[in-house]
C-alpha positions as CSV (number, residue, x, y, z in Angstrom):
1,X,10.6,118.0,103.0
2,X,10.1,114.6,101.7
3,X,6.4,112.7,101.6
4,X,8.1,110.0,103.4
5,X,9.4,112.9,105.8
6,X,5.8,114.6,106.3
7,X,3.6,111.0,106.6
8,X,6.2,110.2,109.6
9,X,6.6,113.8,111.0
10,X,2.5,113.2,111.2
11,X,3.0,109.6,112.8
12,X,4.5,111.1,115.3
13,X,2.7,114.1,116.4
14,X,-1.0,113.1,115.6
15,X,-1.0,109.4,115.2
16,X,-4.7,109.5,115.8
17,X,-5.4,112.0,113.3
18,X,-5.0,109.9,110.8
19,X,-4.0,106.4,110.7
20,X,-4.0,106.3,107.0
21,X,-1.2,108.3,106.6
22,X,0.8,106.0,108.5
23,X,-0.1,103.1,106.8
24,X,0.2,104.4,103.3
């Protein structure tokens, strides 16, 4: 699994969780 795979595979299931990942 990619970085780019794991920050959106957390986008998705805890978007609240942390934001920063999303971002960044």
């Amino acid at each position: 699994m990619t970085l780019k795979s794991f920050k959106v595979v957390r986008a998705k299931r805890l978007p609240q969780f942390n934001p920063v990942l999303v971002k960044v």
